[in-house]
Biopython code that builds the backbone (N, CA, C, O; Angstrom):
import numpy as np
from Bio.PDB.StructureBuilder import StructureBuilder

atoms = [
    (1, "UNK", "N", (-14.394, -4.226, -1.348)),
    (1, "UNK", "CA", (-13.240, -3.911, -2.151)),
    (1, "UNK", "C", (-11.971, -3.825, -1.315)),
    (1, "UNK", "O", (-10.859, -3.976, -1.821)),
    (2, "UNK", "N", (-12.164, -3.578, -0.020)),
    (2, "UNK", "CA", (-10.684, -3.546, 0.497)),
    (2, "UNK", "C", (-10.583, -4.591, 1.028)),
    (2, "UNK", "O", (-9.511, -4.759, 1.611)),
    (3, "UNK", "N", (-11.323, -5.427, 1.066)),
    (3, "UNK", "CA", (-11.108, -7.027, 1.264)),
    (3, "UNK", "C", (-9.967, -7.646, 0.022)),
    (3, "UNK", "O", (-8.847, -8.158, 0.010)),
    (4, "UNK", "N", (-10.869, -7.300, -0.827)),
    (4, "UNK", "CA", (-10.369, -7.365, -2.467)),
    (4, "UNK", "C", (-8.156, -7.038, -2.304)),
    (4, "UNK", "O", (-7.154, -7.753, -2.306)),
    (5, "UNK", "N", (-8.409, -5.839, -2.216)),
    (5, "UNK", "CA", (-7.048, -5.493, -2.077)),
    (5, "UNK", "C", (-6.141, -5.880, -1.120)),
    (5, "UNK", "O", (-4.940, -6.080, -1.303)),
    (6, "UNK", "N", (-6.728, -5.974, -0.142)),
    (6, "UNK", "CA", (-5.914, -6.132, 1.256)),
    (6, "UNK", "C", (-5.589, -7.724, 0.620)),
    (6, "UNK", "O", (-4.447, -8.166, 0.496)),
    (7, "UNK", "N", (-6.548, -8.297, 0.336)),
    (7, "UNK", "CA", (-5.704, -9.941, -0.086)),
    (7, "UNK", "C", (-4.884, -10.264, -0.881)),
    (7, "UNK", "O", (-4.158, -11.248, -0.740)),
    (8, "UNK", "N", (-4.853, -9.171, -2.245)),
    (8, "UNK", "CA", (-3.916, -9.142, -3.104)),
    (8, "UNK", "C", (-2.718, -8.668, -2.434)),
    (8, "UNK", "O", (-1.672, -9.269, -2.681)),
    (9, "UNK", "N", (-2.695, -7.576, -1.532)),
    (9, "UNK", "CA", (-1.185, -6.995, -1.267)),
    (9, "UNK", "C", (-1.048, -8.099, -0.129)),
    (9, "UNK", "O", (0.113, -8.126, 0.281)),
    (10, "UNK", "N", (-1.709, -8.831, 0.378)),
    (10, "UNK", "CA", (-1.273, -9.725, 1.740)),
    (10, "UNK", "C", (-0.539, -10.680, 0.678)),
    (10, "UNK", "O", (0.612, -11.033, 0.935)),
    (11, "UNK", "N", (-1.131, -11.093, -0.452)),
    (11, "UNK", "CA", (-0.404, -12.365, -0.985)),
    (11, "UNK", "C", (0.818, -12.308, -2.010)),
    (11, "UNK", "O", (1.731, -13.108, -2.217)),
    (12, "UNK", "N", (0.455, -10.887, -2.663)),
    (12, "UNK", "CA", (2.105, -10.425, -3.072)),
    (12, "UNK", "C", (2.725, -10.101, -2.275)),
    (12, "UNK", "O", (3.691, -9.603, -2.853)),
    (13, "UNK", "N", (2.935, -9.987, -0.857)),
    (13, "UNK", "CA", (4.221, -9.600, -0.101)),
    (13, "UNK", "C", (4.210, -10.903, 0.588)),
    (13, "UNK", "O", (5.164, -10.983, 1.362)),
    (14, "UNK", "N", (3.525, -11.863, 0.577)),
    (14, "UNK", "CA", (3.770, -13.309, 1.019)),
    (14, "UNK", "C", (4.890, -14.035, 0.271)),
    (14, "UNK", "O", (5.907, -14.579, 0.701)),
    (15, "UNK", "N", (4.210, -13.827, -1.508)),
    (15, "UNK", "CA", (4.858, -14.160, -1.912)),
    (15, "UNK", "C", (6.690, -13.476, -2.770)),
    (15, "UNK", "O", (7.543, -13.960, -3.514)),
    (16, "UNK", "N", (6.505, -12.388, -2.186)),
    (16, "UNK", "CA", (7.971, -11.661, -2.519)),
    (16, "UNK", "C", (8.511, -12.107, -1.325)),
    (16, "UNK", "O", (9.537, -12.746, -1.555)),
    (17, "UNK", "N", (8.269, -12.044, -0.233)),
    (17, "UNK", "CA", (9.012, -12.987, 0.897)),
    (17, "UNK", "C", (10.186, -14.355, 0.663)),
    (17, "UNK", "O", (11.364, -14.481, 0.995)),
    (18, "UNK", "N", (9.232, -15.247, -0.059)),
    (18, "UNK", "CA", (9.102, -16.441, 0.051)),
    (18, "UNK", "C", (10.200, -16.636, -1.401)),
    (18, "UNK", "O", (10.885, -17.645, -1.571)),
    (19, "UNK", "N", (10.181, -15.691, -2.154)),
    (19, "UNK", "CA", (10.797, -15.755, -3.460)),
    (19, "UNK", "C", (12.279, -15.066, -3.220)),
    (19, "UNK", "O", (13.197, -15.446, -3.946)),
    (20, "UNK", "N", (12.457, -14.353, -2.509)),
    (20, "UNK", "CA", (13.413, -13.395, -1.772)),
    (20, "UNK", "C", (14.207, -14.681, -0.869)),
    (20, "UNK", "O", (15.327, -15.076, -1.193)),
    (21, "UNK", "N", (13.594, -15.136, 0.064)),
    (21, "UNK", "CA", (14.557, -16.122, 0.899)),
    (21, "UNK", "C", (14.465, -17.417, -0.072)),
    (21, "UNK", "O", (15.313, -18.035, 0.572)),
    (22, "UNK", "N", (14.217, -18.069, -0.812)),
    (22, "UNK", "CA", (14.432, -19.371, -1.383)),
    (22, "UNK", "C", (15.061, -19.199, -2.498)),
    (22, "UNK", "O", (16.071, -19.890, -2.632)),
    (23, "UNK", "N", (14.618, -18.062, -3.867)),
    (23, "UNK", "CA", (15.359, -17.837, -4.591)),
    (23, "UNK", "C", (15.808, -16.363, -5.000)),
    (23, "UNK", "O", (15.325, -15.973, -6.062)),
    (24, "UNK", "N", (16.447, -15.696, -4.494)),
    (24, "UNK", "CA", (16.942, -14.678, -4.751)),
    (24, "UNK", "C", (17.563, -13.584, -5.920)),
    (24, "UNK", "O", (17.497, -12.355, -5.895)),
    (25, "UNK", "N", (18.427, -14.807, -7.341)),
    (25, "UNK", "CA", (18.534, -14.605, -8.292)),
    (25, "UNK", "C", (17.142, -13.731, -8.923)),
    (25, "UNK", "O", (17.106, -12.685, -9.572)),
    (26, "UNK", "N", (15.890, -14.749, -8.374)),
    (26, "UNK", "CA", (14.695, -14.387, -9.852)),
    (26, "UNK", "C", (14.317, -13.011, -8.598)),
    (26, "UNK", "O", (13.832, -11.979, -9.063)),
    (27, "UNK", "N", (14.507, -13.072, -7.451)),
    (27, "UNK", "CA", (13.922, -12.069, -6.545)),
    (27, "UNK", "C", (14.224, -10.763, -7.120)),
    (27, "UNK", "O", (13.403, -9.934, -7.512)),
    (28, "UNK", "N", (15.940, -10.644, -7.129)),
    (28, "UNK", "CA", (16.595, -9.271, -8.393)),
    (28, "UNK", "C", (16.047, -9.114, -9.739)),
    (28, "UNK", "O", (15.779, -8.087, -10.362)),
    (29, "UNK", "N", (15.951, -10.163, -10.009)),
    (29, "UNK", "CA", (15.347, -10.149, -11.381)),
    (29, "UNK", "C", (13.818, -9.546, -11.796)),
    (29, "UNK", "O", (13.668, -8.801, -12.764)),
    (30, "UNK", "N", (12.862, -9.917, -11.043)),
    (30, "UNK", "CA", (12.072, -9.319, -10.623)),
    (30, "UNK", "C", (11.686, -7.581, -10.422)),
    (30, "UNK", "O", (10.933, -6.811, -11.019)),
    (31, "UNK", "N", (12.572, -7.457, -9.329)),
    (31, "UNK", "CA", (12.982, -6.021, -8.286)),
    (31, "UNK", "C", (11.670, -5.544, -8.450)),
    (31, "UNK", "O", (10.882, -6.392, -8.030)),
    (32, "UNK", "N", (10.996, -4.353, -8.967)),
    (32, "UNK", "CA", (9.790, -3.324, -8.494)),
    (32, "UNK", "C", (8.747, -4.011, -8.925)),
    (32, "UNK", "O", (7.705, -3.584, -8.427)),
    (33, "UNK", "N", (8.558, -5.145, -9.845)),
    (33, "UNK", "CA", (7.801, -5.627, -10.549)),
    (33, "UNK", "C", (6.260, -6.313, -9.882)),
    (33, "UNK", "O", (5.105, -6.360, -10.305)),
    (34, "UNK", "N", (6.851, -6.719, -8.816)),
    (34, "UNK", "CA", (5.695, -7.244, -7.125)),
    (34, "UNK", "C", (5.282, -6.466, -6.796)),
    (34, "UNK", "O", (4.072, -6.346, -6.990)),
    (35, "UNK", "N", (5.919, -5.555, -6.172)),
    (35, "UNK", "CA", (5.434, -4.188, -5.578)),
    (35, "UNK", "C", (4.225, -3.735, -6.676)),
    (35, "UNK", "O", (3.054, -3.520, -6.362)),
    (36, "UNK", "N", (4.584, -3.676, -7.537)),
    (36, "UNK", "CA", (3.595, -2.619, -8.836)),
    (36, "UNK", "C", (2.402, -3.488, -8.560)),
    (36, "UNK", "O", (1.325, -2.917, -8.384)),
    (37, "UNK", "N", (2.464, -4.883, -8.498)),
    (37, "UNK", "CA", (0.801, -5.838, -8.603)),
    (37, "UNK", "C", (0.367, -5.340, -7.689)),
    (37, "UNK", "O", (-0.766, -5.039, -8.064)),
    (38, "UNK", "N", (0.491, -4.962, -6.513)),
    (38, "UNK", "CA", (-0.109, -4.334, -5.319)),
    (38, "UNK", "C", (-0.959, -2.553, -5.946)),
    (38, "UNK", "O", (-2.108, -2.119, -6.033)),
    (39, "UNK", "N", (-0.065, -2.221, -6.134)),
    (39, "UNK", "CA", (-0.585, -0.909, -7.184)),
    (39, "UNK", "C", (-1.383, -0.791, -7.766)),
    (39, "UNK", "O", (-2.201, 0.127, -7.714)),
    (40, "UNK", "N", (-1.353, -1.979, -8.710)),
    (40, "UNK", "CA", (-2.274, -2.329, -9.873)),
    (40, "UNK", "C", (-3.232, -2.522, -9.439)),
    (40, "UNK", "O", (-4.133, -2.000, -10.096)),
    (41, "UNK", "N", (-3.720, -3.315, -8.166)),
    (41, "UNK", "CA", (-5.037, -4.270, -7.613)),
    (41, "UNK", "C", (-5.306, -2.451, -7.173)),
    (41, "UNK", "O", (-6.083, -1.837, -7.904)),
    (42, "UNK", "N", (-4.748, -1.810, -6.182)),
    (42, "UNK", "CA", (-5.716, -0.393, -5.304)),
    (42, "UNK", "C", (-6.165, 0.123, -6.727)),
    (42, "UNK", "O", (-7.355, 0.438, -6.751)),
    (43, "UNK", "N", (-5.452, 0.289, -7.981)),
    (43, "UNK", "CA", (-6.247, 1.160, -9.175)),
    (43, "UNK", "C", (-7.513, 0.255, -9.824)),
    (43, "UNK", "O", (-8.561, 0.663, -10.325)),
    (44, "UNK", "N", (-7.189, -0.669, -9.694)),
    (44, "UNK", "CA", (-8.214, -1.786, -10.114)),
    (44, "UNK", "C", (-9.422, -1.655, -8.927)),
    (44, "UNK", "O", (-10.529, -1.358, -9.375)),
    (45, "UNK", "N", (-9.343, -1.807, -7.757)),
    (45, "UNK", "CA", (-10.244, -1.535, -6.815)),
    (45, "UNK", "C", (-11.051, -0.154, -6.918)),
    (45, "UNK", "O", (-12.247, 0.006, -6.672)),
    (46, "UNK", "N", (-10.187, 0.740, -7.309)),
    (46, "UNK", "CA", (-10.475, 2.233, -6.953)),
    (46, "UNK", "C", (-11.815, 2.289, -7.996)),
    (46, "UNK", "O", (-12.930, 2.655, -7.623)),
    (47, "UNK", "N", (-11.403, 1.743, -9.732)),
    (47, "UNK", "CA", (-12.196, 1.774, -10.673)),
    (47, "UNK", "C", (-13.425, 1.358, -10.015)),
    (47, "UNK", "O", (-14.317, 2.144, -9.694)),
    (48, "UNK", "N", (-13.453, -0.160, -9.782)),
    (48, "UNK", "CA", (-14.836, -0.609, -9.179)),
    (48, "UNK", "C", (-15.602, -0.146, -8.250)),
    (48, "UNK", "O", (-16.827, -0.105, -8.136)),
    (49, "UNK", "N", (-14.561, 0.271, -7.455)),
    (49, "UNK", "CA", (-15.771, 1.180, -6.355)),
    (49, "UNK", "C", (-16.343, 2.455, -7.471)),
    (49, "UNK", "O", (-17.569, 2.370, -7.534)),
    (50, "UNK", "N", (-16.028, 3.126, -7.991)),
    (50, "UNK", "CA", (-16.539, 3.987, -9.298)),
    (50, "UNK", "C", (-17.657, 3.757, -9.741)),
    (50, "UNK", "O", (-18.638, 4.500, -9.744)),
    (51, "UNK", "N", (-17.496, 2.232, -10.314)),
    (51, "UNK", "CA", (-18.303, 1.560, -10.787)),
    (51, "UNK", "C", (-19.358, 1.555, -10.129)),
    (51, "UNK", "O", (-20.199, 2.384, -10.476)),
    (52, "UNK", "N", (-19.615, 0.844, -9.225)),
    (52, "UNK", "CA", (-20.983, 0.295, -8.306)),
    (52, "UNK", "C", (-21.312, 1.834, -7.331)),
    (52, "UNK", "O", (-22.061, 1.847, -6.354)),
    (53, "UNK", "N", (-20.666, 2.889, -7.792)),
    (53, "UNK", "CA", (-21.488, 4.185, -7.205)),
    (53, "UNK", "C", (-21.933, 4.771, -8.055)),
    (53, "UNK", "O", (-22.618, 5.752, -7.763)),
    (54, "UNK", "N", (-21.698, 4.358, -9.692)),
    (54, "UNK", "CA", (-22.479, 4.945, -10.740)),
    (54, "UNK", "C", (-22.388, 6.875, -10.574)),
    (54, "UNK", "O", (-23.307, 7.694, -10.579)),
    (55, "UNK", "N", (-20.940, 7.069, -10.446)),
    (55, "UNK", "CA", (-20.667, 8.607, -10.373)),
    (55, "UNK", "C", (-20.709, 9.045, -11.954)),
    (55, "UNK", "O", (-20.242, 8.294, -12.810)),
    (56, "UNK", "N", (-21.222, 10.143, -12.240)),
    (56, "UNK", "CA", (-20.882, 10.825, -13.393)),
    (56, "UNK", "C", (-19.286, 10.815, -14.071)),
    (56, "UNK", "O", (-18.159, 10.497, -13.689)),
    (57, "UNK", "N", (-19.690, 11.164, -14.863)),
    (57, "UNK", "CA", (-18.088, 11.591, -15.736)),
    (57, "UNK", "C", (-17.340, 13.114, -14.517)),
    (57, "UNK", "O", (-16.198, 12.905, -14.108)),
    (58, "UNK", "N", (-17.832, 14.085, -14.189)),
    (58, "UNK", "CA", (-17.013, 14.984, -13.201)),
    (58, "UNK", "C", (-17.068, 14.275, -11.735)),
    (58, "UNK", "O", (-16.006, 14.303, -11.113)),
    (59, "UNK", "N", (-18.081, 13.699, -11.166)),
    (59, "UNK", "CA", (-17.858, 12.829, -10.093)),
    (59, "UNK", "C", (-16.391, 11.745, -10.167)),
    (59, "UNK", "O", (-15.475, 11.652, -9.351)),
    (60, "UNK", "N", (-16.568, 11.139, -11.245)),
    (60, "UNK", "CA", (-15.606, 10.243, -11.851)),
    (60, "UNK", "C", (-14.148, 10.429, -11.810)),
    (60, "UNK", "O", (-13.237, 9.635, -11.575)),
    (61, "UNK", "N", (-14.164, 11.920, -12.153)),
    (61, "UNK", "CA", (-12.784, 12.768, -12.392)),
    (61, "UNK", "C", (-12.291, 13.199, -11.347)),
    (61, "UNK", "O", (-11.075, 13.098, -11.187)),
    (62, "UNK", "N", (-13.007, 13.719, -10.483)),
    (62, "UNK", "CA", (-12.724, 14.312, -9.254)),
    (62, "UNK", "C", (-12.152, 13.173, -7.952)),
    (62, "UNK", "O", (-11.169, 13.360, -7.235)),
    (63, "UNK", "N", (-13.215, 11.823, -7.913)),
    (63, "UNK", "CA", (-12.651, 10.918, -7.003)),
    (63, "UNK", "C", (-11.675, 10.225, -7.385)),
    (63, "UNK", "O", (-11.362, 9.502, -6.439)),
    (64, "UNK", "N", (-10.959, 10.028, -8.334)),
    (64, "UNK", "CA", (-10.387, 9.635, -9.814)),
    (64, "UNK", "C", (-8.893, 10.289, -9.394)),
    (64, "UNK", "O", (-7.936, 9.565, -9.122)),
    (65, "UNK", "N", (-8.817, 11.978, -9.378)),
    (65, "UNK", "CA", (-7.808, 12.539, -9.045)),
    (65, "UNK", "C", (-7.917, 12.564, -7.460)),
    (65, "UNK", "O", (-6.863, 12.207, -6.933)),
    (66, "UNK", "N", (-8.825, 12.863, -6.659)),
    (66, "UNK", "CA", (-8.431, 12.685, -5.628)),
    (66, "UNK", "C", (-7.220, 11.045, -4.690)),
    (66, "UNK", "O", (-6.245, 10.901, -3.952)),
    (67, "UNK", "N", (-8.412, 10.107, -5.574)),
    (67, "UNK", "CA", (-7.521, 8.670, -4.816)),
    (67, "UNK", "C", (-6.255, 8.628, -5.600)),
    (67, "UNK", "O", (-5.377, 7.928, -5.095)),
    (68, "UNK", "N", (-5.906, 9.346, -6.958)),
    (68, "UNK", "CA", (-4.621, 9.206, -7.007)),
    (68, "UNK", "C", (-3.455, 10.096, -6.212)),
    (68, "UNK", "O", (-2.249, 9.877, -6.091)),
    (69, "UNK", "N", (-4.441, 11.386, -5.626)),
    (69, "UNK", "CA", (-3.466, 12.131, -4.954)),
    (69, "UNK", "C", (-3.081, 11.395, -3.604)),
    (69, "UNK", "O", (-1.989, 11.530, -3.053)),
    (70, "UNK", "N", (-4.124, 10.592, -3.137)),
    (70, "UNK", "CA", (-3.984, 9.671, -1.636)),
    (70, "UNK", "C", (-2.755, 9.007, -1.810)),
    (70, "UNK", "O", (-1.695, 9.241, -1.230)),
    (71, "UNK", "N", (-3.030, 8.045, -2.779)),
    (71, "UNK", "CA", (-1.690, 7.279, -3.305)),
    (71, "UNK", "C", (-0.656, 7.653, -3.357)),
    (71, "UNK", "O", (0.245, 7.095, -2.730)),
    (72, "UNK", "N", (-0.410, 8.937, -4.274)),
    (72, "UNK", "CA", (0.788, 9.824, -4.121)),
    (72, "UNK", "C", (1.329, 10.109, -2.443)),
    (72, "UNK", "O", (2.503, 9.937, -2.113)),
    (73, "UNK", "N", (0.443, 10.486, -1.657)),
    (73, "UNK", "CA", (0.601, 11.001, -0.458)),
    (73, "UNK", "C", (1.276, 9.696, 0.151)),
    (73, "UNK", "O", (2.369, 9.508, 0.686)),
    (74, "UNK", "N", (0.205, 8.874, -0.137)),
    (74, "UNK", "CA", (0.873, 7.352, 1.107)),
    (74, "UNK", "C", (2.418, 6.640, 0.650)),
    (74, "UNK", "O", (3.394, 6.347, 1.340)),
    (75, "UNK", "N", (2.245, 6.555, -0.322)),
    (75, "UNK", "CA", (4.119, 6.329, -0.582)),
    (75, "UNK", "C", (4.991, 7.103, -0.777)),
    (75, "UNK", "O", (6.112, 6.744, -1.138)),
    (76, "UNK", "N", (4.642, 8.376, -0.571)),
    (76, "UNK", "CA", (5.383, 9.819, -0.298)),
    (76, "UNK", "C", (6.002, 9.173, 0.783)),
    (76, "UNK", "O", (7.060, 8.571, 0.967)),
    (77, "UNK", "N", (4.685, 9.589, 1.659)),
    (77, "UNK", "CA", (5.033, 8.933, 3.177)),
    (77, "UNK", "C", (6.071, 7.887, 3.753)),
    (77, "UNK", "O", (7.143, 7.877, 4.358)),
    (78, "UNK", "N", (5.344, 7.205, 3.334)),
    (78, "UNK", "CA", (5.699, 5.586, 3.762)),
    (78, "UNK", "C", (7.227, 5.252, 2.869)),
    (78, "UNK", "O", (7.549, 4.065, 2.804)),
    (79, "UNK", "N", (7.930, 6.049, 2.353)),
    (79, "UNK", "CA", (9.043, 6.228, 1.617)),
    (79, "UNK", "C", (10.287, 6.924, 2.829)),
    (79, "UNK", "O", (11.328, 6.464, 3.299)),
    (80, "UNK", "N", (9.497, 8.321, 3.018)),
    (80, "UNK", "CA", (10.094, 9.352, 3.598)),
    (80, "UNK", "C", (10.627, 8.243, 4.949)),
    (80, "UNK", "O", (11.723, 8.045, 5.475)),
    (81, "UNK", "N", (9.274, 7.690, 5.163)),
    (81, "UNK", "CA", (9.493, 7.365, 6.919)),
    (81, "UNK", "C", (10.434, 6.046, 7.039)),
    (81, "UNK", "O", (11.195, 5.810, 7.978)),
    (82, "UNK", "N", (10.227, 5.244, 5.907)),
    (82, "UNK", "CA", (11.116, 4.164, 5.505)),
    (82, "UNK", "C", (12.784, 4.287, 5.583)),
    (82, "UNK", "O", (13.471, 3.394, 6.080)),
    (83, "UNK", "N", (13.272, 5.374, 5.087)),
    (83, "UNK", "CA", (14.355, 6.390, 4.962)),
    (83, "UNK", "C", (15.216, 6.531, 6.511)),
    (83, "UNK", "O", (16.221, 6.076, 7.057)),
    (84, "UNK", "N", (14.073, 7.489, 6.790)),
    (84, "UNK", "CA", (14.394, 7.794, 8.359)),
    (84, "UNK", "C", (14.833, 6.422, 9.094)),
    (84, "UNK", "O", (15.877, 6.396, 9.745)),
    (85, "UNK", "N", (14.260, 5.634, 9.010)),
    (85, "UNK", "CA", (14.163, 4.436, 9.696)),
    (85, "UNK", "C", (15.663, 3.688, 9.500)),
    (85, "UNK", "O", (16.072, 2.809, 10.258)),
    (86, "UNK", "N", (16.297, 4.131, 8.504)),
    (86, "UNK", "CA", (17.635, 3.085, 7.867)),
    (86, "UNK", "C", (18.533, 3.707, 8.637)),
    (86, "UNK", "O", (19.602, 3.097, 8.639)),
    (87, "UNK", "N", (18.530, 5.144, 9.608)),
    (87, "UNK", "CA", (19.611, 5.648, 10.398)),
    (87, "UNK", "C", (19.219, 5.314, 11.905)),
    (87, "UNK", "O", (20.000, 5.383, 12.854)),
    (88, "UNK", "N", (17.724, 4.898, 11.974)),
    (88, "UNK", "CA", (17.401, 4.710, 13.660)),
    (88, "UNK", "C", (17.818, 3.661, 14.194)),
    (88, "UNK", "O", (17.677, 2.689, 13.451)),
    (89, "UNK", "N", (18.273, 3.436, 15.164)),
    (89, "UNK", "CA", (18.449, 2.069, 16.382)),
    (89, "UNK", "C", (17.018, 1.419, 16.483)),
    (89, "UNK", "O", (16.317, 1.911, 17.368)),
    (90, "UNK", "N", (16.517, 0.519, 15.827)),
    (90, "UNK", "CA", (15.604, -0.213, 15.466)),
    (90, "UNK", "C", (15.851, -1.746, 16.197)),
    (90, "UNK", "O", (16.721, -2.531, 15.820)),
    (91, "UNK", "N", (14.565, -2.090, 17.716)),
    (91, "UNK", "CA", (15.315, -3.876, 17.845)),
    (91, "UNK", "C", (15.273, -4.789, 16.546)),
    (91, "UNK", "O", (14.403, -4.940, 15.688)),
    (92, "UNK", "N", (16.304, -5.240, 16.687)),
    (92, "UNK", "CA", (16.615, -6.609, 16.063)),
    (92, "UNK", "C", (15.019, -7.261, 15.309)),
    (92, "UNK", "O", (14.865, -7.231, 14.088)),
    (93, "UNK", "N", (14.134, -7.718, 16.086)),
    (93, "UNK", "CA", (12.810, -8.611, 15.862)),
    (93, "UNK", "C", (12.124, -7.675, 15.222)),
    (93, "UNK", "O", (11.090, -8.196, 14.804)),
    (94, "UNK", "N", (12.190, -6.362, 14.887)),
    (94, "UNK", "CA", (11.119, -5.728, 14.159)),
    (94, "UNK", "C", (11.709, -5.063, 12.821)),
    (94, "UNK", "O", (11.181, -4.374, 11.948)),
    (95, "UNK", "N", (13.144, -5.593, 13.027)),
    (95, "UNK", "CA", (13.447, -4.699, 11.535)),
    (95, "UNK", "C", (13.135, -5.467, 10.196)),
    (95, "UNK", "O", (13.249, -6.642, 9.846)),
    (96, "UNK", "N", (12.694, -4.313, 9.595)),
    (96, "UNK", "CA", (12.221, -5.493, 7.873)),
    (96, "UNK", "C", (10.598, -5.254, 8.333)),
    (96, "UNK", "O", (10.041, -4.258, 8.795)),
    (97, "UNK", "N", (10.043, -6.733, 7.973)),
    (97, "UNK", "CA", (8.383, -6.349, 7.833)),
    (97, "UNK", "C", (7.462, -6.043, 8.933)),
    (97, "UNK", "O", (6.348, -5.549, 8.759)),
    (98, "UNK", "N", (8.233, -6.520, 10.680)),
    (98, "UNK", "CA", (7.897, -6.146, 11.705)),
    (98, "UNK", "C", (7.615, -4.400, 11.595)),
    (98, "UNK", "O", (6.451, -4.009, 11.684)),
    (99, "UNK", "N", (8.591, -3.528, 11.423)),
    (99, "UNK", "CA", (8.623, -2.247, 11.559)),
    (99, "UNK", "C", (7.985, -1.347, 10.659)),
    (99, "UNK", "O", (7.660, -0.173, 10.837)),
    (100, "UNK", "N", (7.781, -2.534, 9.061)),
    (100, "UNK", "CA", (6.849, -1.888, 7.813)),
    (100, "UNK", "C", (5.755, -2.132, 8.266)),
    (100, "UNK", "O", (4.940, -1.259, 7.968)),
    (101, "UNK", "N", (5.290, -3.075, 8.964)),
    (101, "UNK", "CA", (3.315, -3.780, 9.402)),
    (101, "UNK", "C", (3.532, -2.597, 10.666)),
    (101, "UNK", "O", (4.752, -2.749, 10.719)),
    (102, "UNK", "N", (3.431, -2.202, 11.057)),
    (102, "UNK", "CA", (3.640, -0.886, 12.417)),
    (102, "UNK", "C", (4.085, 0.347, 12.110)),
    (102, "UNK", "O", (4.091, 1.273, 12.922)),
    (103, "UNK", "N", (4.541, 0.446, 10.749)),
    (103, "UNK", "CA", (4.553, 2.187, 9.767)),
    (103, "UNK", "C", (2.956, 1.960, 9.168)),
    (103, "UNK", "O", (2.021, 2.759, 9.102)),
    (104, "UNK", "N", (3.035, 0.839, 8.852)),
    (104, "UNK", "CA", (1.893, 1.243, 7.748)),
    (104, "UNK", "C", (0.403, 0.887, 8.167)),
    (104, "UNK", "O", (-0.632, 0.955, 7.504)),
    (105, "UNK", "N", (0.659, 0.419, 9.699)),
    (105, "UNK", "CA", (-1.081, 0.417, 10.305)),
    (105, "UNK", "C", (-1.157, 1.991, 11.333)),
    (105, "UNK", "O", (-2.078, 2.758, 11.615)),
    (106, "UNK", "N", (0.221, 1.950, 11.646)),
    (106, "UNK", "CA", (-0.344, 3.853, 12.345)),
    (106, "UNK", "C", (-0.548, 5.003, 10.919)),
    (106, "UNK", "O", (-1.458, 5.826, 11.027)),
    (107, "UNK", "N", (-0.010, 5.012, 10.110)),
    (107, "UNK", "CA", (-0.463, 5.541, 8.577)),
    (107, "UNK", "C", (-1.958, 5.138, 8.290)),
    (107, "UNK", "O", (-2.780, 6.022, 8.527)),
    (108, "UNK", "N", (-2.360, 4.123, 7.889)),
    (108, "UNK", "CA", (-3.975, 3.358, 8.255)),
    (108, "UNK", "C", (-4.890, 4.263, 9.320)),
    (108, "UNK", "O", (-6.014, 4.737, 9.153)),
    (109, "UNK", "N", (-4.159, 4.318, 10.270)),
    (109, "UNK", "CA", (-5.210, 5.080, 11.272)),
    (109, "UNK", "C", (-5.276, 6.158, 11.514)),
    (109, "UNK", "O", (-6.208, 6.652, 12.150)),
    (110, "UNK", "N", (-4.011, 6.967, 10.931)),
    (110, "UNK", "CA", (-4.156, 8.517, 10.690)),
    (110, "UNK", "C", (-4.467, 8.947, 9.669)),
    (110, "UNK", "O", (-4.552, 10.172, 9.580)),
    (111, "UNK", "N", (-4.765, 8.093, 8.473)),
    (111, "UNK", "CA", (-5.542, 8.654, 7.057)),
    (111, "UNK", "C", (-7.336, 7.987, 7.509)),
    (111, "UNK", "O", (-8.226, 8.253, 6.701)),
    (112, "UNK", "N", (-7.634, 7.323, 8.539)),
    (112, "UNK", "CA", (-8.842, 6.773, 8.537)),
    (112, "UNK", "C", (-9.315, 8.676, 10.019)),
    (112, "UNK", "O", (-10.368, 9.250, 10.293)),
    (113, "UNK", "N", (-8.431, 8.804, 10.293)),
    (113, "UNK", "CA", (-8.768, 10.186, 10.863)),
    (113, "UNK", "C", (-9.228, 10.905, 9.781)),
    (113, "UNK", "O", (-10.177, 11.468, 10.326)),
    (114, "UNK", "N", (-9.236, 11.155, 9.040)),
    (114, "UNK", "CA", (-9.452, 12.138, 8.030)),
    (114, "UNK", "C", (-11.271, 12.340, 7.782)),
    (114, "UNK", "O", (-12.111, 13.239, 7.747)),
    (115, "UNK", "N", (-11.166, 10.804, 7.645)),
    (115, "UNK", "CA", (-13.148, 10.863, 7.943)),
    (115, "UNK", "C", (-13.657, 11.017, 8.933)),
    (115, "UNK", "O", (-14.821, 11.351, 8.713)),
    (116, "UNK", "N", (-13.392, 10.950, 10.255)),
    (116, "UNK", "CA", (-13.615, 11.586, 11.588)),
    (116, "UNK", "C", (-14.078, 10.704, 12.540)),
    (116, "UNK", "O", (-14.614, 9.720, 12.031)),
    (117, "UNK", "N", (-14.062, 10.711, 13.518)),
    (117, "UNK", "CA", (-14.622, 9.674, 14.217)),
    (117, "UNK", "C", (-15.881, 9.449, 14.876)),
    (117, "UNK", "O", (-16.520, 10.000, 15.772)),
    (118, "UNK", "N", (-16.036, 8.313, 14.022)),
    (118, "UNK", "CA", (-17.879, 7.877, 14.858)),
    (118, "UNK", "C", (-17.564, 6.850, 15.641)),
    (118, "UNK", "O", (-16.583, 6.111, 15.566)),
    (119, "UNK", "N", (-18.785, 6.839, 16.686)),
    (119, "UNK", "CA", (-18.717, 6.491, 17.890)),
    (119, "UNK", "C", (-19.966, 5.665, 17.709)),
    (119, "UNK", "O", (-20.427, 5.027, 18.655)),
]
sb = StructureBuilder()
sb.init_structure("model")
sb.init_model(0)
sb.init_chain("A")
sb.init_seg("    ")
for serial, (resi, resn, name, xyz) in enumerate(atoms, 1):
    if name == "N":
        sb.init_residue(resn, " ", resi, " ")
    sb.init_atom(name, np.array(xyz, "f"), 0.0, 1.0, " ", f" {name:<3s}", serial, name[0])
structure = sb.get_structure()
């Protein structure tokens, strides 16, 4: 499943890229609407993993509210730190998706702390 997702958000931000520098008009036109398909696929993923663990209805509810609180948390985050970032001295070559792919894989590895580390 995070194969699943990771390809959907790799290919909607490929393609908001690509729609952004060639045509820009439909890019505004557009605006949050890309972003959300990325959204859509982790809730769509989240269900199926549900699915194929065959959790109860309170199992259901509980991992259910938990991965939406994750979600909440990670674009809390990844908002806040985004922010910060628009006043820092940032080089040239990493600003834009350089500096978002390097927020959002040290985020990746400090929420993959959470399950602890095996060796």
């Amino acid at each position: 499943f995070i194969l699943f997702i990771s390809t959907i958000a790799g290919a909607v931000q490929l393609v908001e890229m690509v729609v952004e520098k060639f045509t820009p008009a439909l890019y505004n036109a557009l605006g949050i609407f890309l972003p959300l398909i990325t959204v859509n696929c982790s809730i769509l993923g989240t269900s199926l993993f549900m699915q194929e663990r065959e959790y109860n209805f309170s199992e259901t509810l509980v991992f259910s509210l938990g991965a939406g609180i994750g979600f909440f948390l990670a674009i809390v985050l990844l908002a806040a730190i985004r922010e910060r970032l628009q006043y820092s001295n940032i080089p040239e070559p990493l600003k834009g998706l350089g500096i978002a792919m390097i927020i959002t894989g040290l985020m990746g590895m400090a929420f993959l702390s959470f399950s602890g580390i095996q060796l």
